[in-house]
C-alpha positions in Angstrom: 14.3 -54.7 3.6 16.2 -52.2 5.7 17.4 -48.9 3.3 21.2 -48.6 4.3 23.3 -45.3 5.2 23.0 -43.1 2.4 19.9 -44.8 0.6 16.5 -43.4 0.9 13.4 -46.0 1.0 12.9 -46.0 -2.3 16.7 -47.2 -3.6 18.4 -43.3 -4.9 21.8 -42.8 -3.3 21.4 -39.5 -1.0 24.2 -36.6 -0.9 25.7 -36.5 3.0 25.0 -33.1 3.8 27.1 -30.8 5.7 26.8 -30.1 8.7 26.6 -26.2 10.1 29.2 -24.6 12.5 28.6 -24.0 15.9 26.6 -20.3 15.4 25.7 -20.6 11.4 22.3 -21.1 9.9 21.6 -24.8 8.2 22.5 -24.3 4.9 24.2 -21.0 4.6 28.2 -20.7 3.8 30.3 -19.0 6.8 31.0 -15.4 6.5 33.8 -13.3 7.2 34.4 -12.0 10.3 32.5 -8.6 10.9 29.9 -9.3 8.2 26.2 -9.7 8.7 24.3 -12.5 7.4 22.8 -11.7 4.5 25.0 -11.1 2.4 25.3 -7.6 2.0 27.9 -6.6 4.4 27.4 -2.5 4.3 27.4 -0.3 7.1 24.8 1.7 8.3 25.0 5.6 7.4 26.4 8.1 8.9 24.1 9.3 12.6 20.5 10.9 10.7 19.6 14.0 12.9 15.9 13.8 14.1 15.4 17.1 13.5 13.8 17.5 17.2 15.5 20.6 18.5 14.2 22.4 15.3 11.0 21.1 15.8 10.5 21.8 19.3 11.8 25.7 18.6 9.1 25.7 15.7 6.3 24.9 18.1 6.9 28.5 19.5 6.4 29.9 15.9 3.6 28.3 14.4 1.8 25.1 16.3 -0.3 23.6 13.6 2.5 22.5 11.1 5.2 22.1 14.1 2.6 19.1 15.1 3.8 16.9 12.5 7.4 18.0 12.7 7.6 16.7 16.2 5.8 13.8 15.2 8.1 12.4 12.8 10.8 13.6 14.4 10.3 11.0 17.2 10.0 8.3 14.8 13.4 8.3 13.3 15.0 7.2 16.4 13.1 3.9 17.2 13.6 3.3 13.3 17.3 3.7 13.7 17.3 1.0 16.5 15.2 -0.9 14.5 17.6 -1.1 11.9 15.3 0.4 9.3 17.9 3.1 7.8 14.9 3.8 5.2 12.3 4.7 7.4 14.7 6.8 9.8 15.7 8.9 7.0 12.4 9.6 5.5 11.0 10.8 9.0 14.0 12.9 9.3 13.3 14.3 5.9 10.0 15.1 6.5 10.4 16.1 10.2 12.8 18.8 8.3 10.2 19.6 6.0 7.5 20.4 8.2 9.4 22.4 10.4 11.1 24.4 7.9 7.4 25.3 6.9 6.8 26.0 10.7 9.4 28.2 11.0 8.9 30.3 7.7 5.4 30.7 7.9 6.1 31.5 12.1 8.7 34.3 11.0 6.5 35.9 8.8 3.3 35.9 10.3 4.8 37.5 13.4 7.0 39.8 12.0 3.7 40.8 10.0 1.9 41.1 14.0 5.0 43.1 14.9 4.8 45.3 11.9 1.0 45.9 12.2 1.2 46.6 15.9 4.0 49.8 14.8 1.8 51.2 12.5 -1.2 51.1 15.0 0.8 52.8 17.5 2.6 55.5 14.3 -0.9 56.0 13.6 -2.2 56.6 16.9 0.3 58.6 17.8 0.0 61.1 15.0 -3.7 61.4 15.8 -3.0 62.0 18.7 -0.5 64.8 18.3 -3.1 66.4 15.7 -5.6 67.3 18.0 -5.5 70.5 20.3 -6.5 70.6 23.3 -8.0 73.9 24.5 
């Protein structure tokens, strides 16, 4: 025996299901328009600055911990295209961080050169004018 419309083989009545809308996922209520599926319907936030100008300037300063600035500076953008808000905002963060370091320890340690090289020439200078010459 044949199972009619709306009988499985075994003799339970099935539900008719409904069918999706031209564009919607099987099984999944429409949304309103302007709303991603999945429910959560936020935006994205505001434009996250890569840090990369920063970065590049601290490169000038102090190379070593500039390296990882630039390096996570370049990932935010591919993350932000990617959708991944997260993972764009922690680069930024820590492209921030590194060349914040960059740039601190940059400043001082030449300012430090520049203040070392006056005193060697003060120093020099006042040897110099010490001596007589006969």
């Amino acid at each position: 025996m044949q199972p009619g419309y709306g009988q499985d083989p075994y003799g339970q009545q099935q539900q008719p299901q409904q069918q999706p809308q031209y564009g919607q996922p099987y099984g999944q209520q429409p949304q309103p328009y302007g709303q991603p599926y999945g429910g959560g319907g936020g935006q994205p936030p505001a434009q996250i600055d890569n840090n990369m100008t920063m970065s590049i300037i601290s490169i000038f300063l102090f190379w070593p911990t500039a390296i990882p600035a630039i390096i996570n500076a370049s990932k935010v953008n591919p993350a932000l295209q990617a959708g991944d808000y997260a993972t764009a905002q922690q680069a930024a963060t820590e492209s921030k961080k590194w060349s914040k370091i960059s740039l601190i320890v940059g400043i001082v340690s030449w300012s430090l050169s520049i203040l070392g090289c006056i005193c060697y020439f003060v120093a020099f200078a006042s040897m110099l004018s010490s001596t007589s010459s006969y």
